[in-house]
py3Dmol code that shows the C-alpha trace and the ligand (Angstrom):
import py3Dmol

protein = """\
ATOM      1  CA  UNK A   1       0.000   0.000   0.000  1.00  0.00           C
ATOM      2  CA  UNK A   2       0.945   3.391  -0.730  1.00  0.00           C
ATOM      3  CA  UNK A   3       2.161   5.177   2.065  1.00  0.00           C
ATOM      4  CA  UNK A   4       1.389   8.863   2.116  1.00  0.00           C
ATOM      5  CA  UNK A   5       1.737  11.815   4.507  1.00  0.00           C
ATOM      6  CA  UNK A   6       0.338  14.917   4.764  1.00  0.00           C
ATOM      7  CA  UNK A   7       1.389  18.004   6.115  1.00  0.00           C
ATOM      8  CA  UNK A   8       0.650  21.683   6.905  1.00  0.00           C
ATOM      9  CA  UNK A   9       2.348  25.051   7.954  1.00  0.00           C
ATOM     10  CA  UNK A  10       1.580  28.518   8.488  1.00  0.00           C
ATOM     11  CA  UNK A  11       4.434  31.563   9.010  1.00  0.00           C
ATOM     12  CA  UNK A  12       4.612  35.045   9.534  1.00  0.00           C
ATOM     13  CA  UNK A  13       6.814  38.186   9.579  1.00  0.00           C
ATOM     14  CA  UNK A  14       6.437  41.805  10.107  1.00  0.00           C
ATOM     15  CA  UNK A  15       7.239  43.884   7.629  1.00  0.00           C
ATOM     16  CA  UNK A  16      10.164  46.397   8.658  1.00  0.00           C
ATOM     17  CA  UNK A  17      12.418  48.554   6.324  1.00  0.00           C
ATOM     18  CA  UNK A  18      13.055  47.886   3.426  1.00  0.00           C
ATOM     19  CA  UNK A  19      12.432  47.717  -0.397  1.00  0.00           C
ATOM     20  CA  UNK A  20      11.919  43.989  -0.761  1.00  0.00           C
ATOM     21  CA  UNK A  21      10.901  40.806   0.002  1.00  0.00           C
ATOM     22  CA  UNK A  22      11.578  37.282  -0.695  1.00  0.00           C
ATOM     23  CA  UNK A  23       8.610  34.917  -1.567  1.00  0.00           C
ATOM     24  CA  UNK A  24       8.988  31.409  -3.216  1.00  0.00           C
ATOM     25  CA  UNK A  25      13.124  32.120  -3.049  1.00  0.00           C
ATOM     26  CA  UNK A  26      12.224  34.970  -5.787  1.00  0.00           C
ATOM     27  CA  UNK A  27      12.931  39.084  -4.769  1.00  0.00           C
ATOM     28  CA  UNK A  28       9.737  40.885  -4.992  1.00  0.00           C
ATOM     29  CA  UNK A  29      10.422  44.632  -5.099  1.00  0.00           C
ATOM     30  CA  UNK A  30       8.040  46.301  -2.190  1.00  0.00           C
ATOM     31  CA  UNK A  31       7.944  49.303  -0.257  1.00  0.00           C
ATOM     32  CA  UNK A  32       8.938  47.476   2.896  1.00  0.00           C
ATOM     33  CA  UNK A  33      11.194  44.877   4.184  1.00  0.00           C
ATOM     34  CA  UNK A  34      10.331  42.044   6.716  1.00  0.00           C
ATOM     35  CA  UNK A  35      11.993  41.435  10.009  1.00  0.00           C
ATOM     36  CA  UNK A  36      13.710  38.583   9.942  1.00  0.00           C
ATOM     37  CA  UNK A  37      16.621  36.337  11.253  1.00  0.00           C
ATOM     38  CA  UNK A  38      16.785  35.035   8.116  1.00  0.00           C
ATOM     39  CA  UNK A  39      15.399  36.582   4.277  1.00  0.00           C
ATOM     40  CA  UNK A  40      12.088  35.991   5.967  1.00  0.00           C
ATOM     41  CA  UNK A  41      10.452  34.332   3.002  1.00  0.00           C
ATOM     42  CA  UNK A  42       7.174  33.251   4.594  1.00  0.00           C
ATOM     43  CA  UNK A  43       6.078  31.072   1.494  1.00  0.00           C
ATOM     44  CA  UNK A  44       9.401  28.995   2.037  1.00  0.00           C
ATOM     45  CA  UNK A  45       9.080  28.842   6.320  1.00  0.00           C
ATOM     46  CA  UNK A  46       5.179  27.842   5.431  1.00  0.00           C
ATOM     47  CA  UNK A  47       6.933  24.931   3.009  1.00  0.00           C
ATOM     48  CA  UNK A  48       9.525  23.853   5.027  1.00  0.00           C
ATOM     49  CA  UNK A  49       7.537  23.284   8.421  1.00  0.00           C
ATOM     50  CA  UNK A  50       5.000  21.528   5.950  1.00  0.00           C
ATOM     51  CA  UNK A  51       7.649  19.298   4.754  1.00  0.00           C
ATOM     52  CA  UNK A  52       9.275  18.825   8.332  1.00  0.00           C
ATOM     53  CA  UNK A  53       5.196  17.875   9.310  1.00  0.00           C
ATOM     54  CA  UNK A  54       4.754  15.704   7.151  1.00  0.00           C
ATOM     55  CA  UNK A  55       7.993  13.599   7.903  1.00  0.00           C
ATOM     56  CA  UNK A  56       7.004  13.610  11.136  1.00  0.00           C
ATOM     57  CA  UNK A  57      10.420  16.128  11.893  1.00  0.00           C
ATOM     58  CA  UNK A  58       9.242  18.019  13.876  1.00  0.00           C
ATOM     59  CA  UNK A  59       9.895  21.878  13.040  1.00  0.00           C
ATOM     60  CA  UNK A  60      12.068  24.681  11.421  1.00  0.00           C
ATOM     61  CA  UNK A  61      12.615  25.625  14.316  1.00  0.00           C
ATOM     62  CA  UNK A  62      14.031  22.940  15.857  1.00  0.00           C
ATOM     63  CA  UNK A  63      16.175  22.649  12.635  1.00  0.00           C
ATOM     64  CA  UNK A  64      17.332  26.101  11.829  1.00  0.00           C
ATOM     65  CA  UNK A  65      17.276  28.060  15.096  1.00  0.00           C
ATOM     66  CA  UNK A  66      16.872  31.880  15.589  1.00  0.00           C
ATOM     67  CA  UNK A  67      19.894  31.557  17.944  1.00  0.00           C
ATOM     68  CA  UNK A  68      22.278  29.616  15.403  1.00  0.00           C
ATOM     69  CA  UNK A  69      24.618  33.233  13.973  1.00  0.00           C
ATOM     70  CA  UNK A  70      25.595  30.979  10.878  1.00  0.00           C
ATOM     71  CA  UNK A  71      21.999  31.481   9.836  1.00  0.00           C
ATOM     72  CA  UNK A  72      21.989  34.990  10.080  1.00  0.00           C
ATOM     73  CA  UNK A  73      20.241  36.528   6.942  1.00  0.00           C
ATOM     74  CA  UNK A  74      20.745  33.297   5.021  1.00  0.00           C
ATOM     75  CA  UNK A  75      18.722  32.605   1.796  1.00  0.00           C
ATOM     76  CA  UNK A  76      15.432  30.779   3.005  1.00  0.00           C
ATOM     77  CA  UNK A  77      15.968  28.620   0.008  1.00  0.00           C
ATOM     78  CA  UNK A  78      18.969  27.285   1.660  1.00  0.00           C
ATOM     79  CA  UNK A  79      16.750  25.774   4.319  1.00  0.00           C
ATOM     80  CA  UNK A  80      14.441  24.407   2.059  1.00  0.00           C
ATOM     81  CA  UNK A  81      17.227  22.949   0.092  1.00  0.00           C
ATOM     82  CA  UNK A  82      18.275  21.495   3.674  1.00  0.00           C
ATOM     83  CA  UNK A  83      15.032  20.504   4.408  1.00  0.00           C
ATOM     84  CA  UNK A  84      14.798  18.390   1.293  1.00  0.00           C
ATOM     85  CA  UNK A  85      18.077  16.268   2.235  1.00  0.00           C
ATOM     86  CA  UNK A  86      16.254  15.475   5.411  1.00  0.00           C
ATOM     87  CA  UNK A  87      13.099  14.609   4.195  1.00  0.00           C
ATOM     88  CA  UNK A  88      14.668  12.109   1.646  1.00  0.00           C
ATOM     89  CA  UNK A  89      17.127  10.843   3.715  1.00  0.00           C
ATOM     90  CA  UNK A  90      13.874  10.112   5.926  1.00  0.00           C
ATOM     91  CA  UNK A  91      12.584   8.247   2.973  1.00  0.00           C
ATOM     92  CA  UNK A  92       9.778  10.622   1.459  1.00  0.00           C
ATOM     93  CA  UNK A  93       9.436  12.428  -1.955  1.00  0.00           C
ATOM     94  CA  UNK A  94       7.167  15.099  -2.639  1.00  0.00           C
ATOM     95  CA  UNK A  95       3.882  14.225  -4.133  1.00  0.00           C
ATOM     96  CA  UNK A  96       2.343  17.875  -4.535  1.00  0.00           C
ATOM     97  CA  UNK A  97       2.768  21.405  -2.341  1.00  0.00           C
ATOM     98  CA  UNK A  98       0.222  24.147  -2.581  1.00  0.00           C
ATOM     99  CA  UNK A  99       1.147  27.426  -0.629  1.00  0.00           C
ATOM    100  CA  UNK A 100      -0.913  30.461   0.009  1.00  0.00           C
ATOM    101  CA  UNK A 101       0.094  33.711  -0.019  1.00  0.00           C
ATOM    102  CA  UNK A 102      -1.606  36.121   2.715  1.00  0.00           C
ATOM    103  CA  UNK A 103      -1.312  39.616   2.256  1.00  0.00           C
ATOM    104  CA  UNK A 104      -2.491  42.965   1.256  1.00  0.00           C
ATOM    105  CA  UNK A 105       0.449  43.703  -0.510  1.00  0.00           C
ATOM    106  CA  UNK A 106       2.400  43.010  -2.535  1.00  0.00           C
ATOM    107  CA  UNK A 107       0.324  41.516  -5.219  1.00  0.00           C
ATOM    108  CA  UNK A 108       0.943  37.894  -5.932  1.00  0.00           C
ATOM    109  CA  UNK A 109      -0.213  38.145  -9.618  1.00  0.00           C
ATOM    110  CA  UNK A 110       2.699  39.672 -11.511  1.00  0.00           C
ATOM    111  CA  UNK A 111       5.090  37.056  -9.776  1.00  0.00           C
ATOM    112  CA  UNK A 112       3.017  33.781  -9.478  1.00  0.00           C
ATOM    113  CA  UNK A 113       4.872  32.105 -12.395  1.00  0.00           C
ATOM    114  CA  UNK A 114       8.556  32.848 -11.467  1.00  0.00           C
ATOM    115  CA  UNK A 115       7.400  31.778  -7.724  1.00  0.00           C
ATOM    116  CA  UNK A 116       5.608  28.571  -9.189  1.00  0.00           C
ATOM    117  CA  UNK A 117       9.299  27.613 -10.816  1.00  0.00           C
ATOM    118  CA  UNK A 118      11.024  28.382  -8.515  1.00  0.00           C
ATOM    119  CA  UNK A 119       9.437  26.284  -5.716  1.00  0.00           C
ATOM    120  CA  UNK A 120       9.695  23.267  -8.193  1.00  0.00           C
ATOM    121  CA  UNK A 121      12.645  23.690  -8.919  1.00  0.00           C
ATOM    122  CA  UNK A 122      13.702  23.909  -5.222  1.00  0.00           C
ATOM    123  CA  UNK A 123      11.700  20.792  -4.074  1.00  0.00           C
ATOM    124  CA  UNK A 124      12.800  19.079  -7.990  1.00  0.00           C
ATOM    125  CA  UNK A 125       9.411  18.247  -8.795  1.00  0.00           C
ATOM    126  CA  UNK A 126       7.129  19.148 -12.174  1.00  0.00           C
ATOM    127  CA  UNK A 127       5.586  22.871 -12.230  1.00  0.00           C
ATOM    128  CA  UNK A 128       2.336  20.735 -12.426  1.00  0.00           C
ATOM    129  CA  UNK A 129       2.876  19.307  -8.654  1.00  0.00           C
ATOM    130  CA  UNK A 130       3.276  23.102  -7.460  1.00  0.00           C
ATOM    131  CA  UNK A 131       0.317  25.505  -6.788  1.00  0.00           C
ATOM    132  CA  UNK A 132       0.833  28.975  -5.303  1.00  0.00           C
ATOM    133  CA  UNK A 133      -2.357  31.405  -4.645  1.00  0.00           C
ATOM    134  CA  UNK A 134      -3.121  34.532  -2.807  1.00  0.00           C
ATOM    135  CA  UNK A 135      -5.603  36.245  -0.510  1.00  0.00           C
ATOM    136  CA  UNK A 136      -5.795  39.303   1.391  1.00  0.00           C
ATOM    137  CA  UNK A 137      -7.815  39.291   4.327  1.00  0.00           C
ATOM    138  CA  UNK A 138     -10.498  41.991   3.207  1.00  0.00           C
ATOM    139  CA  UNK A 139      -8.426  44.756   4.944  1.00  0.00           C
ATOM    140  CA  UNK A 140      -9.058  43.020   8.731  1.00  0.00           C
ATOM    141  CA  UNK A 141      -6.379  42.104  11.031  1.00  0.00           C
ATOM    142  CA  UNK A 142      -2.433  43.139  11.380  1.00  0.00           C
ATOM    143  CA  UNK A 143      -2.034  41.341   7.892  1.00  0.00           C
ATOM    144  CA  UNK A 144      -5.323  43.970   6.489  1.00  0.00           C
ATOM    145  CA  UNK A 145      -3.135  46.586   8.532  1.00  0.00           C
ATOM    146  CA  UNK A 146      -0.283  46.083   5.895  1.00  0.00           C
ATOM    147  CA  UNK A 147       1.706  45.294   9.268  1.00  0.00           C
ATOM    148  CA  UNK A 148       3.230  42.343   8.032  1.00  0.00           C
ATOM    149  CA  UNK A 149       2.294  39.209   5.852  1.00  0.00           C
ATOM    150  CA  UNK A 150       1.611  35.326   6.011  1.00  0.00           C
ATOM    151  CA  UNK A 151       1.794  32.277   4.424  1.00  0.00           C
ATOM    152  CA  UNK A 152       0.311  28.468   4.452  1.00  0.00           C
ATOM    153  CA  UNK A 153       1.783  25.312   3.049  1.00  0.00           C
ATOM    154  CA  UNK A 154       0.376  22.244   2.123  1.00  0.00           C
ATOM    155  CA  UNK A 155       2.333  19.354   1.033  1.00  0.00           C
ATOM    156  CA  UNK A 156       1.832  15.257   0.162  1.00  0.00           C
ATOM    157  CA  UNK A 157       4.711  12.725   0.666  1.00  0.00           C
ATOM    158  CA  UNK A 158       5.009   9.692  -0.428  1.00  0.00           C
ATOM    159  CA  UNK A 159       7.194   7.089   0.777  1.00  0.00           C
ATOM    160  CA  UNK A 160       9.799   6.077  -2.022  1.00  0.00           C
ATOM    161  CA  UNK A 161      12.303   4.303  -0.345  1.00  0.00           C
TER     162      UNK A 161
END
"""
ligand_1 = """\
1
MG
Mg 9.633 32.672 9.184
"""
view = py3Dmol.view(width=600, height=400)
view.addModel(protein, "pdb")
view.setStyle({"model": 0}, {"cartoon": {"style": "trace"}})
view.addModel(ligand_1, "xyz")
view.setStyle({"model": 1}, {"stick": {}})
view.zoomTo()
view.show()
């Protein structure tokens, strides 16, 4: 029998100064920043602590920590690329990921495609397995506030070896 596992995650960062950020591993010019330890790419967090879920990893937290100075401002797709090694060496290979995109702004639209490679590329599966959408949240809450943004990750693994 096919063995599958499902998992979810959900991350998000302030926005801060800046003219920037980083969603999918791509550079979305903005009129803010996030705060972050690291790029603060809330698509790729979302992914990875989906990924670590699902493998039954436990968290990127518990992987990458805040603490750790070697991760200081470090490319989030880095840690996904780490994330990958550990969720094959556990055995798994991605079946599908679909991520959503929670903000006001920036708008998703003009940078869905790049975003959509680049997440396959990073977790080496078909475009086809990788869906990325947006919402705002109809102006309500710190994310309506244009305080910050958020994302949410699911993904499918499948046992391969
Ligand atoms: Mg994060």
């Amino acid at each position: 029998m096919t063995d599958l596992r499902i998992g979810f995650g959900f991350d998000v960062h302030a926005f801060g100064v800046g003219d920037h950020v980083w969603l999918g591993g791509c550079r979305v010019a903005h009129t803010h920043g996030v705060v972050a330890h690291s790029d603060g790419d809330v698509l790729l967090h979302a992914l990875c602590d989906a990924l670590l879920g699902a493998a039954g990893l436990g968290d990127i937290g518990e992987h990458f920590p805040d603490s750790d100075e070697t991760l200081k401002g470090v490319a989030s797709a880095l840690l996904l690329t780490a994330t990958m090694e550990r969720v094959q060496a556990a055995g798994y290979g991605v079946v599908n990921a679909d991520l959503t995109l929670l903000a006001e702004r920036p708008r998703l639209a003009a940078h869905r495609v790049a975003i959509r490679e680049s997440v396959a590329r990073l977790l080496g599966v078909a475009l086809e397995r990788v869906n990325i959408k947006a919402t705002t949240t109809e102006r309500l809450g710190f994310i309506g506030r244009g305080e910050g943004l958020a994302a949410q990750a699911a993904v499918l693994l499948e046992r391969r070896a």
